[in-house]
C-alpha positions in Angstrom: -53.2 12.1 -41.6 -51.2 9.0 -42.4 -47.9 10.9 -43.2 -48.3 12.8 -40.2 -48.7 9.6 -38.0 -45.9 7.9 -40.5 -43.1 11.1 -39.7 -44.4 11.1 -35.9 -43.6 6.8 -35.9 -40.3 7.6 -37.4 -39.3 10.1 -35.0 -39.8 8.1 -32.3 -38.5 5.5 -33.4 -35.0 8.0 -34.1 -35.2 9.0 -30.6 -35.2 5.3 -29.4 -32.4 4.9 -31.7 -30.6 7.7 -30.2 -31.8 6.3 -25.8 -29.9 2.9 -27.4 -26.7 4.5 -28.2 -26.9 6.7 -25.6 -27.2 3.6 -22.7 -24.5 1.6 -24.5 -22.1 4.4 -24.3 -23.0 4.8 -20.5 -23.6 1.0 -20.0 -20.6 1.6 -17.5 -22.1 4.4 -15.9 -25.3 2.9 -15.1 -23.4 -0.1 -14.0 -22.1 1.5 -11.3 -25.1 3.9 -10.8 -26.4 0.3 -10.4 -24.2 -0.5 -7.4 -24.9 3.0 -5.6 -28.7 2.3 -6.1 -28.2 -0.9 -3.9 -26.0 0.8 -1.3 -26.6 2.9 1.6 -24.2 6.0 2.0 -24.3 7.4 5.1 -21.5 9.7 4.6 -22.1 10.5 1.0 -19.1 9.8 -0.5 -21.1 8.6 -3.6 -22.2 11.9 -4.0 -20.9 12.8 -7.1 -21.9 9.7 -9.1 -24.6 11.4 -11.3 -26.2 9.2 -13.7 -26.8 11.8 -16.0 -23.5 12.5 -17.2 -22.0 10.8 -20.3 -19.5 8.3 -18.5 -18.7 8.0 -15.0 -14.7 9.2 -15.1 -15.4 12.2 -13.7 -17.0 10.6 -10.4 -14.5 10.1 -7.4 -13.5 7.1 -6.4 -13.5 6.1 -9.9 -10.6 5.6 -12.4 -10.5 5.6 -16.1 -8.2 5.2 -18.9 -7.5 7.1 -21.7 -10.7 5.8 -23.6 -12.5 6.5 -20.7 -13.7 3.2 -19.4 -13.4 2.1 -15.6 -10.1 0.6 -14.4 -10.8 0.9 -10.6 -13.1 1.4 -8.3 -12.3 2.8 -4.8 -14.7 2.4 -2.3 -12.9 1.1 1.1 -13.7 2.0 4.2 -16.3 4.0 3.1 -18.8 2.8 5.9 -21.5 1.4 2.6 -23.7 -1.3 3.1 -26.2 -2.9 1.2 -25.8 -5.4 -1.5 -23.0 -5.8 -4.6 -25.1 -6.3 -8.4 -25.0 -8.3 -11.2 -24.1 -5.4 -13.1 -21.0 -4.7 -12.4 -19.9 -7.6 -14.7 -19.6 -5.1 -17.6 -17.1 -3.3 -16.3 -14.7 -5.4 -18.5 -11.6 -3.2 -18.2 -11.9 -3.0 -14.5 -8.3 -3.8 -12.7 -9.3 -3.2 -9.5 -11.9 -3.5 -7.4 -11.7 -1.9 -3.4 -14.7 -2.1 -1.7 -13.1 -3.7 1.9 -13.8 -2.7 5.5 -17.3 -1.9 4.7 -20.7 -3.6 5.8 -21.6 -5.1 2.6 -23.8 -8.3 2.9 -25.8 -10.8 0.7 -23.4 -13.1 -1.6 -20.4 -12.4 -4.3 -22.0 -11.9 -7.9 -21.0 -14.5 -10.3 -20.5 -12.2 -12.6 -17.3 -11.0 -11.4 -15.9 -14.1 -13.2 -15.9 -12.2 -16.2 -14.0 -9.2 -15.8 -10.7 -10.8 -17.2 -8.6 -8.2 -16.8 -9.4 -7.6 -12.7 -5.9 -7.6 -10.7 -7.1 -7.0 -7.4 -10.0 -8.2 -5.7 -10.7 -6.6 -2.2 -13.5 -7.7 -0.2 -12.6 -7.7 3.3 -14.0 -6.8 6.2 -17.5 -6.6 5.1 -20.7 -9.2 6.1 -20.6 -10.7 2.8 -22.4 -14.3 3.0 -23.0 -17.1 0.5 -20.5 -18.9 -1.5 -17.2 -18.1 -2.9 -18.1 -18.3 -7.3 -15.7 -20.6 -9.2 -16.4 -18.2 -11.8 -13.8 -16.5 -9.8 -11.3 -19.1 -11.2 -11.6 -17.6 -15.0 -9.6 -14.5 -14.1 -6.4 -14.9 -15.3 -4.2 -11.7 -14.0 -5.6 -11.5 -11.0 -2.9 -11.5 -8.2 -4.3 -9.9 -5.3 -7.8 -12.2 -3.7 -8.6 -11.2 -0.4 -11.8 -12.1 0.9 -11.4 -12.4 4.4 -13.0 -11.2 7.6 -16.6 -12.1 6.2 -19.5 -14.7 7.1 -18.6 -16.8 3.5 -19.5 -20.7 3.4 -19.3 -23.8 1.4 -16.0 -25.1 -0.4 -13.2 -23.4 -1.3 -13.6 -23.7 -5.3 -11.0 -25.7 -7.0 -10.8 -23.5 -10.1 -8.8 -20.8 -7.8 -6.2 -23.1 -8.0 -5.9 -22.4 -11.8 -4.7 -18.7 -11.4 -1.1 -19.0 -11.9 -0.7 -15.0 -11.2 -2.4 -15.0 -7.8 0.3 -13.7 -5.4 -1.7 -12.8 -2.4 -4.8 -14.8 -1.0 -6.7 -14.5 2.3 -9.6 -16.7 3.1 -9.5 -16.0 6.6 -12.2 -15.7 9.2 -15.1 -17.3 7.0 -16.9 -20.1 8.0 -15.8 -22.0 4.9 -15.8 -25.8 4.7 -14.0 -28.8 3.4 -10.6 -29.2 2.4 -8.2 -26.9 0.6 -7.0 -27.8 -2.8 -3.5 -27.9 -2.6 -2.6 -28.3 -6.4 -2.1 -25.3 -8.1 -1.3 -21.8 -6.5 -2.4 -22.8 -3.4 0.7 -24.8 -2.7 2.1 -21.2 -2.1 0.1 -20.1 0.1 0.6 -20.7 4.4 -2.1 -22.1 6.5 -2.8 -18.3 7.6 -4.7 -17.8 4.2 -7.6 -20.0 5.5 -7.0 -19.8 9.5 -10.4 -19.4 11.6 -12.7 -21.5 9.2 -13.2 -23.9 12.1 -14.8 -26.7 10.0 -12.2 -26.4 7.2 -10.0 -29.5 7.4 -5.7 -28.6 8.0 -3.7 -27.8 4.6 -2.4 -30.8 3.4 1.6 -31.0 3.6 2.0 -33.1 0.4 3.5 -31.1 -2.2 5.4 -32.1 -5.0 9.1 -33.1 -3.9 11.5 -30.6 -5.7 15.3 -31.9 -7.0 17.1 -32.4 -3.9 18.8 -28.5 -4.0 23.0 -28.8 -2.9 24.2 -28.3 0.1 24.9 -24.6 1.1 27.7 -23.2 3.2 25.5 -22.5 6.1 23.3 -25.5 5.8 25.2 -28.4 6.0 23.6 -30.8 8.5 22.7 -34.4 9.1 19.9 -34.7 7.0 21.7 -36.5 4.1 21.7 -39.8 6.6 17.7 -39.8 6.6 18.0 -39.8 2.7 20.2 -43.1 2.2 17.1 -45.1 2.0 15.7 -43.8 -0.9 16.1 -40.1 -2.9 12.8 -39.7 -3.6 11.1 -40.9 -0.5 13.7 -38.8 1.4 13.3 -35.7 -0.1 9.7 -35.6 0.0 10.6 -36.1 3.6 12.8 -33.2 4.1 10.5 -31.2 2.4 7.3 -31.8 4.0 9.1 -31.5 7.5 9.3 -27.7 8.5 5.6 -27.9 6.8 4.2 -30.7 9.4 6.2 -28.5 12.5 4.6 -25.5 11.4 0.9 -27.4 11.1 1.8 -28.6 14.6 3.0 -25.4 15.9 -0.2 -23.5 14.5 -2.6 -25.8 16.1 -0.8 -26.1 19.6 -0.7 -22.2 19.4 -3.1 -20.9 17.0 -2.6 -16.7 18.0 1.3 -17.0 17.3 2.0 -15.4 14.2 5.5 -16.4 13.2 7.4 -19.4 12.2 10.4 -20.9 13.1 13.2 -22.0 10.3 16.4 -22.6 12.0 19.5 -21.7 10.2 20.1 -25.0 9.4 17.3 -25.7 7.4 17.0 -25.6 3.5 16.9 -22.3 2.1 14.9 -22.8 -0.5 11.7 -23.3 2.1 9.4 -20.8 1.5 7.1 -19.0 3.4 2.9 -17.9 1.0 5.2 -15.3 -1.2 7.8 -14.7 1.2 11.4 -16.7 0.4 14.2 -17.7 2.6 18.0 -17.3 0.9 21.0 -18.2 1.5 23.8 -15.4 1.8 25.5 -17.2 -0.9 22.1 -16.7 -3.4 22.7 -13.0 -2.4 26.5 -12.3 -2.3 26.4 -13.8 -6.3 23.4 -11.6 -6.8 25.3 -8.8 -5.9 28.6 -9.3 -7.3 29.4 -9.8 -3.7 27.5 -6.4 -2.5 29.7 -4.4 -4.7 30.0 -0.6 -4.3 29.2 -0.3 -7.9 25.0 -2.1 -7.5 24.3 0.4 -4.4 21.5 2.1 -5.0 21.2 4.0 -1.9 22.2 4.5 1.5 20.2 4.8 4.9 19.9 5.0 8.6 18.8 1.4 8.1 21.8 0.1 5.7 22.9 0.4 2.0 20.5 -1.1 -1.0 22.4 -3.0 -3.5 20.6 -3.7 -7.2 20.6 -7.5 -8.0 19.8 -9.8 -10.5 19.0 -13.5 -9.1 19.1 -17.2 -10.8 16.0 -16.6 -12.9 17.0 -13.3 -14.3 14.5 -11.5 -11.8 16.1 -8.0 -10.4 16.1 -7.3 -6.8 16.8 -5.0 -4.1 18.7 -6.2 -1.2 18.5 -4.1 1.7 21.7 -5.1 4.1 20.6 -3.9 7.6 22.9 -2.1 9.2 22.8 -3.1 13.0 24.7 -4.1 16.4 25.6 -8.1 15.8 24.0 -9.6 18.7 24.1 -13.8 19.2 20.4 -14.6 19.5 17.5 -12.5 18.6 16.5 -14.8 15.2 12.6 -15.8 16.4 12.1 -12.2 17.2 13.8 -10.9 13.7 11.6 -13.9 12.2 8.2 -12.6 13.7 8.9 -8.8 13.0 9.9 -10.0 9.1 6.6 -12.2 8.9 4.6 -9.2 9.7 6.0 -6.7 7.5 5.6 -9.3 4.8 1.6 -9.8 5.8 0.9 -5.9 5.3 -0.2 -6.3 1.2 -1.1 -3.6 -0.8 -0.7 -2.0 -4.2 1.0 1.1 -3.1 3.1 -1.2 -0.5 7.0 -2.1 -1.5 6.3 -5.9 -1.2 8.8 -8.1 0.8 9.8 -10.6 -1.4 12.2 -12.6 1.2 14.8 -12.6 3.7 18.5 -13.8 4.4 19.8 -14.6 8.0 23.1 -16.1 9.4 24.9 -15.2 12.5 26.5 -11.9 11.3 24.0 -10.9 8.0 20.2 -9.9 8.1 19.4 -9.3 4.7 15.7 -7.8 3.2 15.1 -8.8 -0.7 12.5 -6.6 -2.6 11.6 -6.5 -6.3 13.4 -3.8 -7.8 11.9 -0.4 -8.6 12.8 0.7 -12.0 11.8 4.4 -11.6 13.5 5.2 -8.6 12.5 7.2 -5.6 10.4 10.4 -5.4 13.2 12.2 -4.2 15.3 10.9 -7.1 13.0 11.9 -9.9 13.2 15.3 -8.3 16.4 16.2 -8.0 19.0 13.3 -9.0 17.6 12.1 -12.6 19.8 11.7 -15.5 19.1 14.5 -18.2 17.4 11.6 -20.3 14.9 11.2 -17.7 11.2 13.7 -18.2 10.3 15.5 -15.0 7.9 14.2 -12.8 5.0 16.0 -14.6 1.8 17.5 -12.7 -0.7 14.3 -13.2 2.1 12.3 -11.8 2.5 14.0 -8.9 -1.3 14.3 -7.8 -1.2 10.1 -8.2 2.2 10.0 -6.2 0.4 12.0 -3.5 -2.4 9.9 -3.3 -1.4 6.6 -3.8 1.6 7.3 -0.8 -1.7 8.1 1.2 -3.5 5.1 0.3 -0.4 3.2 1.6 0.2 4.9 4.9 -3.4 4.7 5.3 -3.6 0.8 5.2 -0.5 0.4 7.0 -2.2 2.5 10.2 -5.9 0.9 9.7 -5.7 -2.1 8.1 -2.2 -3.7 9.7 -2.8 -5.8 12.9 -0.9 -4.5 14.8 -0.6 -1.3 13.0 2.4 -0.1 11.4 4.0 3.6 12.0 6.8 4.0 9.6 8.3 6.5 11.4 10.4 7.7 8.4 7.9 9.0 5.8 9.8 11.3 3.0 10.6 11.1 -0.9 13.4 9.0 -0.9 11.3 6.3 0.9 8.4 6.7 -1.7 9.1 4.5 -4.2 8.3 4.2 -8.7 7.4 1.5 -9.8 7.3 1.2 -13.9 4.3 2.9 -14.1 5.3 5.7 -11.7 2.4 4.3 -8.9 4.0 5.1 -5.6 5.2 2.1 -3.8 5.7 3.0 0.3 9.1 1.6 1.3 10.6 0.6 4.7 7.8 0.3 6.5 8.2 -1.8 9.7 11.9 -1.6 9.6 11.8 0.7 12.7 10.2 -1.6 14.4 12.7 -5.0 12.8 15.6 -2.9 13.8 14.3 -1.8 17.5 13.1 -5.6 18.1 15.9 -5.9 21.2 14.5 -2.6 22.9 10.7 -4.0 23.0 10.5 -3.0 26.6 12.2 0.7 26.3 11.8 3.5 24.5 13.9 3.4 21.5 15.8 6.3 19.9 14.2 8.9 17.6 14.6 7.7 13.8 13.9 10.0 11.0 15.2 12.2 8.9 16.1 16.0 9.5 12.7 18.3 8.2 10.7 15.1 8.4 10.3 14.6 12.0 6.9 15.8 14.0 8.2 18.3 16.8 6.4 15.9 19.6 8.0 13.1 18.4 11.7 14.9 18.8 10.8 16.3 21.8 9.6 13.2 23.6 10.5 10.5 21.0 6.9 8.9 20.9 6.1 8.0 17.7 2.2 7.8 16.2 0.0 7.7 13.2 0.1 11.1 13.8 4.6 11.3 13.1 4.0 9.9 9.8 1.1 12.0 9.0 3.5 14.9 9.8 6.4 13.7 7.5 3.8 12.7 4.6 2.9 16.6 4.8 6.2 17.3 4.4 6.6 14.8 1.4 3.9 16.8 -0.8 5.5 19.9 0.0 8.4 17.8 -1.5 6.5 16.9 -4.3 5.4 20.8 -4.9 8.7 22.6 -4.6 11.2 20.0 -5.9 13.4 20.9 -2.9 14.7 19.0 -0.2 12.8 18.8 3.5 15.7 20.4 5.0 18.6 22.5 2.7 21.3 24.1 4.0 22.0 25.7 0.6 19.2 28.1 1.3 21.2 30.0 3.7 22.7 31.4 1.1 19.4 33.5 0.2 18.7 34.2 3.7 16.0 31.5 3.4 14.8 29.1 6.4 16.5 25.8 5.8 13.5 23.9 6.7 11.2 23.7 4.0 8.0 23.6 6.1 9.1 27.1 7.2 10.4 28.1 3.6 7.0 27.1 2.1 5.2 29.1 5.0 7.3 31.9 4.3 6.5 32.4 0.5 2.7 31.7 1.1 2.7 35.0 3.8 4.0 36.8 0.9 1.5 35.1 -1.2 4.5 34.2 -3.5 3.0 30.9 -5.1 4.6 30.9 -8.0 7.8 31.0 -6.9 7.6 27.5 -4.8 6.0 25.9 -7.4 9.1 23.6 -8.9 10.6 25.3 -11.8 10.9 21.4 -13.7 6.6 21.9 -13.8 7.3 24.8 -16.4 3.9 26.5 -15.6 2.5 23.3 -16.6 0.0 22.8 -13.1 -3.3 23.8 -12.3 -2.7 26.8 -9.6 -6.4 25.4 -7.6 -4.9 22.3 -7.4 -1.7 23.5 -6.2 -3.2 25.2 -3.6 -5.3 22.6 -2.7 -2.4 20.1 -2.3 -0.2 22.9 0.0 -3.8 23.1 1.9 -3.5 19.2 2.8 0.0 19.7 3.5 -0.2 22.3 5.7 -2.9 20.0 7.7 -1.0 17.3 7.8 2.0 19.3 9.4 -0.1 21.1 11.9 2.1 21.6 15.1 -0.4 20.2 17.5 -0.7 16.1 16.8 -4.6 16.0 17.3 -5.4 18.8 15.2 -3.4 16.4 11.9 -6.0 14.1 10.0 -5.8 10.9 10.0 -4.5 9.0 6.3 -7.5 7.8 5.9 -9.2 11.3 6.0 -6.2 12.4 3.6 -7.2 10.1 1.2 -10.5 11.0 0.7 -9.5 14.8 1.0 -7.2 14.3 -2.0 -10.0 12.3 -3.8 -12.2 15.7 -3.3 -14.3 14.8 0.0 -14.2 17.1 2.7 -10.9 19.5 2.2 -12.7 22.8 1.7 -14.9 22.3 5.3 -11.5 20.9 7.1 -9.1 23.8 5.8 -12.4 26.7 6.9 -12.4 24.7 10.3 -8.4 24.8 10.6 -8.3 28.6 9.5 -10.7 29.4 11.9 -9.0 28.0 14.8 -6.2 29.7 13.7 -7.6 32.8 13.6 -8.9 32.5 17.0 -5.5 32.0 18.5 -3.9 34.7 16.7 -7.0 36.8 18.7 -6.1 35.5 21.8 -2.0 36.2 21.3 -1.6 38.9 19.7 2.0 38.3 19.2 1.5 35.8 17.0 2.1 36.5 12.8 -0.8 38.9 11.4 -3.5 36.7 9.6 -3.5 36.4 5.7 -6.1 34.8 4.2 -4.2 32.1 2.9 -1.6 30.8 5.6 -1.1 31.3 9.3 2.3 30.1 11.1 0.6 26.5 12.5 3.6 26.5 15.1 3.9 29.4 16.7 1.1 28.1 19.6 3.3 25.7 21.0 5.0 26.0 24.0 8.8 26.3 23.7 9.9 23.1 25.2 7.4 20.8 22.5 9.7 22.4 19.6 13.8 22.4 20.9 14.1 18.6 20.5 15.1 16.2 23.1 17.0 17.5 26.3 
């Protein structure tokens, strides 16, 4: 009796062994289990977060690295509300965490203090309440802190002044209090980072004086008589000036968003993250714009590679546009808000040159390239964009478009959506370029309709016929850019002629897919190497998003969470079937196949021949 109770003990004692190991290998997993626990899901986009499997990597909206522990969490605008845990404090190798535009309330968990390797922190546009933790303080690489648009209180913590990386922070629309620590990062950052905390006292315009920089060609003024009665005292003054006029100008005109640096002033002002330089700064970057840094070529100007003063590379993108005199507050405004629209998968505007005859954009330099470079211009010591690539390519573009059209104020349309504008950063995450240049370059036409931009395969039919440009243009051209992605070709080929193909790759693609070729648009670079269901489903999104009726496109935001796995199969059965029905009601349209149906041949005539 004893050694059966003894070997019963010891069993269950081994099976408690094995429930130990078992939650510390899953302590990430029920971490986040955790966090769905506390949140109601309306729309079910949780859905697949089973706490039963091994680790959570195969969940969407989750991310893991190759030894399978979470590195981001997705979750914005994902219409959850409920509470954030305590929990989600293990998640030590988490890099990003997106849980904005949601209705999340109660307070911020201290615990996210601890997740030292956390690079983005996106809380937006939820109900959060409480105060901010200066356990925040202890993360080290985080860069991105945005935690505005929320009912948060109490002081802005002085710790958050410590994190030398931080490039972007929004405080905005809280009801914080106090003042704002000024030492630190925050000295970066413009009095739009806190605006709309009404009992938050003004930014304090003391910073540091810097060594009195030397007088540039284009800024010589009188300025050097106010400094005769003392160096120091003088350049604190010069400094601090454009500061106190654009605390002045924000408080006689709080809704304004722009500012106002005349020519004349120092060039080394800066703007939160967004620099002012001289044309001389540039011209030496640039070997003096030299054909031999151009790194491409545009309908908006040339790109030259450059390196600056601190051994930082650039792109300088040399707008190309009719010299007027005038127009500098409106080029100004258009510039700021380009460089307020933040987001990982968003080319970030690093500053801006202006003189009478030069408007000049400054970017950090891409070391990969563009899409459409990888595709078809890389050097034979360069690998093929490989299949895992791609799929991130296609949906990080998407979560760039998406914020640009939901989470811009006012929205963004690029309006030129296509591989070369999708750009590689070192890890190959797609980084959207010129977006808002449309816009920068149209700004003395605000009151007519501008001219059609684009590029030839990329453009929606509605917006060539009546040149009115929508979310729904660039969801058109983004369609085209996956089919990009697939085939490896170009949007529009005259080269194809040759074997009697359509020169339009949309129709191309539709072509092959009648003849259920699939094989043979598949890029030949891939080598087999792809998953044909994931293929498919990729042309399926594509074919969506280049659907020749504008309402029937989805919106980025629903293409995001179709390429995450939510929703595709019920909106590709809904689009087939609509399909279908027209192809019953004209019978002169292409016979049905299963797999594709011609989504253009419903539209009148006059939507499709361009502009008259």
């Amino acid at each position: 009796m004893f050694s059966a109770t003894k070997a019963s003990l010891i069993l269950l004692l081994f099976g408690f062994l094995q429930l130990l190991v078992k939650v510390s290998a899953n302590v990430e997993g029920d971490a986040l289990n955790a966090l769905k626990s506390s949140l109601a899901d309306p729309n079910n986009v949780l859905q697949s977060w089973d706490p039963t499997l091994v680790n959570p990597c195969t969940w969407f909206h989750v991310t893991c690295n190759s030894e399978n522990s979470v590195t981001r969490v997705d979750l914005g605008n994902a219409n959850l509300s409920g509470n954030l845990v305590t929990q989600l404090g293990v998640l030590t190798n988490l890099q990003y965490l997106e849980l904005y535009s949601n209705n999340i309330t109660g307070n911020i968990p201290t615990e996210l203090g601890g997740l030292n390797n956390l690079v983005s922190l996106d809380l937006y546009l939820n109900k959060l309440d409480g105060e901010i933790p200066s356990t925040l303080g202890n993360l080290e690489k985080l860069r991105f802190l945005r935690l505005n648009n929320n009912t948060l209180r109490g002081e802005i913590p002085r710790s958050l002044t410590k994190i030398a990386s931080l490039q972007v922070l929004d405080l905005s629309n809280n009801n914080l209090t106090g003042d704002i620590p000024v030492n630190g990062s925050f000295s970066l950052f413009t009095p739009i980072s806190f605006q709309n905390n009404p009992n938050l006292n003004e930014l304090p315009v003391t910073p540091t004086p810097p060594v009195s920089p030397s007088p540039s060609p284009i800024s010589g003024n009188s300025r050097t008589g106010a400094i005769a009665g003392g160096v120091a005292a003088g350049a604190a003054l010069l400094f601090a000036a454009p500061a106190i006029a654009l605390a002045w100008w924000r408080r006689r005109k709080p809704q304004d968003h722009f500012f106002d640096v005349p020519a004349e002033e120092d060039p080394e002002v800066h703007l939160g993250q967004l620099k002012r330089f001289s044309l001389r700064e540039l011209q030496v970057a640039t070997d003096t714009f030299s054909n031999r840094h151009i790194l491409g070529r545009g309908g908006f100007g040339k790109v030259y590679k450059g390196r600056l003063a601190d051994g930082s590379l650039v792109a300088v993108k040399r707008l190309k546009e009719e010299r007027t005199q005038g127009g500098e507050l409106q080029f100004q405004t258009e510039v700021e808000m380009i460089s307020m629209a933040v987001h990982r998968n968003l080319l970030r505007l690093r500053g801006f040159c202006m003189t009478p005859t030069e408007r000049l954009l400054v970017y950090p330099y891409m070391s990969n390239g563009s899409v459409a470079s990888c595709l078809r211009e890389r050097p034979e010591s360069q690998s093929p964009l490989d299949w895992q690539k791609r799929k991130r390519i296609a949906l990080g573009s998407a979560r760039g478009l998406a914020y640009l059209h939901d989470h811009c104020d006012p929205k963004i349309i690029h309006r030129d959506v296509k591989a070369a504008n999708i750009l590689l950063d070192e890890e190959y995450e797609a980084v959207v370029g010129d977006f808002g240049l449309a816009k920068l370059m149209d700004y003395k036409d605000t009151h007519v309709t501008t001219a059609v931009r684009g590029t030839i395969g990329h453009i929606a039919p509605e917006y060539l016929s009546t040149g009115k440009s929508s979310e729904k243009t660039d969801v058109f051209g983004y369609g085209v850019m996956l089919l990009e992605l697939i085939t490896g070709q170009r949007a529009f080929d005259l080269a194809r002629l040759a074997n009697d193909d359509d020169v339009m790759l949309l129709d191309w693609v539709k072509g092959l897919l009648k003849d259920r070729r699939l094989e043979a648009l598949v890029d030949a670079d891939l080598q087999g190497n792809y998953i044909d269901e994931e293929v498919e489903q990729l042309i399926q999104v594509a074919l969506l998003c280049t659907s020749g009726s504008p309402g029937e496109r989805p919106k980025m935001s629903e293409v995001v969470r179709m390429l995450e796995g939510d929703g595709l199969a019920e909106r590709w059965e809904e689009w087939q079937k609509e399909e279908m029905f027209r192809q019953d009601y004209n019978p002169v349209h292409h016979p049905s196949t299963n797999w594709i149906i011609d989504s253009t041949s419903h539209i009148p005539p006059d939507e499709l021949s361009g502009p008259r």
